[in-house]
N, C-alpha and C positions, 0 to 999 in steps of 0.2 A: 504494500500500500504506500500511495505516498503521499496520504497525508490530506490528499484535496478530497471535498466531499462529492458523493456521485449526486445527490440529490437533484430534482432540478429546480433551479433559479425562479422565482415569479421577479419581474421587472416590471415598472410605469414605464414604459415609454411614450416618449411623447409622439402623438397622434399624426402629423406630419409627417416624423421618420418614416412610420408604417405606411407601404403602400400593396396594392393588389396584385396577385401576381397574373400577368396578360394569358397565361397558359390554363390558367385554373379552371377545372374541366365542367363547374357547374358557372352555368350563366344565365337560368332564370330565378329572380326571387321575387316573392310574390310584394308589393308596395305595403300592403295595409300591413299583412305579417310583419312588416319591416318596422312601420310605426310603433306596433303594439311592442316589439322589443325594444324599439329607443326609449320607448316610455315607463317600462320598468328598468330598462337601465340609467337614467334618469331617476327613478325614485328609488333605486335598490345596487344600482351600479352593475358593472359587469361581473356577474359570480363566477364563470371560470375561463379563468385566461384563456387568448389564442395563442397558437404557434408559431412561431415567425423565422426568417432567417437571416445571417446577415446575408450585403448585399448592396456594397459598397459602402457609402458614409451611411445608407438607409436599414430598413430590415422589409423583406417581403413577407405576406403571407401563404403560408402554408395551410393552415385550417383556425379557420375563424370569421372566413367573409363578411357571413348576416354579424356576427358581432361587430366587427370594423364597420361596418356599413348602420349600423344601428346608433354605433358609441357617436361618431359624427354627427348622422341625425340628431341627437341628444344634446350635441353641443361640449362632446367629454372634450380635454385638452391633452388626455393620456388616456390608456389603455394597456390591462395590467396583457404581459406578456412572456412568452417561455422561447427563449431565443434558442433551438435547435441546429444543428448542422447536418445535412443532407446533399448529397450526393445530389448531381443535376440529376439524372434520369430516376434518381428513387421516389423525388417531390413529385409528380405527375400520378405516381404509381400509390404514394401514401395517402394523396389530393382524392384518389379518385376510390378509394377505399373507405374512404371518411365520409364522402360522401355519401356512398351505396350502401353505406349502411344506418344511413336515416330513412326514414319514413315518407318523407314530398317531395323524394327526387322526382322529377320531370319523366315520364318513359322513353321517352325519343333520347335522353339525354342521360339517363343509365344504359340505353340498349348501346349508345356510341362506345360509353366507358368501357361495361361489361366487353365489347367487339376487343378494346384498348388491353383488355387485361389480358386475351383469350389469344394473345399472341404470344404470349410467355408464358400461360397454365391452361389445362386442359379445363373443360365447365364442371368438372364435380371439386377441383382445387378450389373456384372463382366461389360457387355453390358454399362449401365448409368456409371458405375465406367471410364470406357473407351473412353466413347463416342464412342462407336460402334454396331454396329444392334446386335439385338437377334439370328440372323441365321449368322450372322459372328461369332459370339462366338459359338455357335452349333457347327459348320462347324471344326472349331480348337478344339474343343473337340473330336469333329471324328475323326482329323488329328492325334491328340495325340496318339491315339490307335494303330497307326504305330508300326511296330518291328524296331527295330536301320538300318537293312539292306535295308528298303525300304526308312527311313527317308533320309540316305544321298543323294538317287537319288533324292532326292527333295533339297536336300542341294545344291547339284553339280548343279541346271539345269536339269537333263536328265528325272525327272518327273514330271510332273505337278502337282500342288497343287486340282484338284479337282478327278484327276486317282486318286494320294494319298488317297482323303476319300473313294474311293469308294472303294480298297485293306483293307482301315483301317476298312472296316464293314466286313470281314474276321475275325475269329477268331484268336490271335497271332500263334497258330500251321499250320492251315489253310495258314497265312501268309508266314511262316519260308515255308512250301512245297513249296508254290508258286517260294520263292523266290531258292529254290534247284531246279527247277524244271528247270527256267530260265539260270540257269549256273551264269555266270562272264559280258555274256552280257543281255546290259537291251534293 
């Protein structure tokens, strides 16, 4: 041993340093959700730190977005913080795990990640990785196969998630006809 503790660190940082990271694999969050947390962060503060890295004079985030995005709304000036070291190609990989294993991920936007994961582990790894069945991960591997124009009816509402896989066993061209053929309405 030599003496240094392994614990890890909670820091204030100040809110400025901290900024978003451009690669970070969730990119909807929902506005009102977002209010309701600056608002108890606001009256109760931020109860458990995000993860952050350095990242030149700054620190990125690694897991904490809706909090960073909340604590701002709120008006915080700091934001308590656990500054990490990570490997470039492992933050993507840790990002997208953190994720998948909430509950409001977006479908279209697990089915990309889970796709992201499924090149480095077979779906019963992603599955035990998740806590989630082998045929839910299946299933969002299908979903992934979507072309961008069918993904957002599934975004919006207007498509179901299992219409979606069954378009997604379409070839992408197959897809794209489909989707001229339809017009503007779905």
């Amino acid at each position: 041993m030599n003496g240094k503790s392994t614990g890890l660190q909670i820091q204030n940082l100040t809110i400025g340093k901290v900024k978003s990271d451009p690669k970070q694999p969730r990119k909807t969050f929902d506005e009102m959700l977002l209010k309701q947390l600056s608002e108890s962060i606001e009256k109760h503060g931020v109860l458990q730190p995000i993860t952050v890295r350095k990242s030149g004079k700054d620190f990125t985030i690694v897991m904490g977005e809706r909090r960073y995005r909340a604590s701002k709304l709120a008006g915080k000036k700091t934001i308590p913080c656990v500054v990490r070291t990570y490997k470039d190609n492992d933050v993507l990989e840790v990002q997208i795990i953190e994720n998948l294993q909430r509950q409001d991920v977006e479908p279209t936007e697990e089915a990309e990640a889970i796709a992201y994961l499924s090149e480095k582990y077979p779906p019963t790894d992603i599955a035990k990785r998740l806590g989630r069945s082998d045929n839910f991960i299946r299933q969002r591997l299908k979903l992934a196969g979507l072309i961008e124009g069918f993904k957002h009816f599934i975004r919006n509402g207007d498509m179901t998630i299992s219409l979606g896989i069954g378009v997604a066993l379409f070839e992408p061209e197959e897809q794209q006809m489909i989707l001229e053929t339809m017009g503007e309405d779905f």
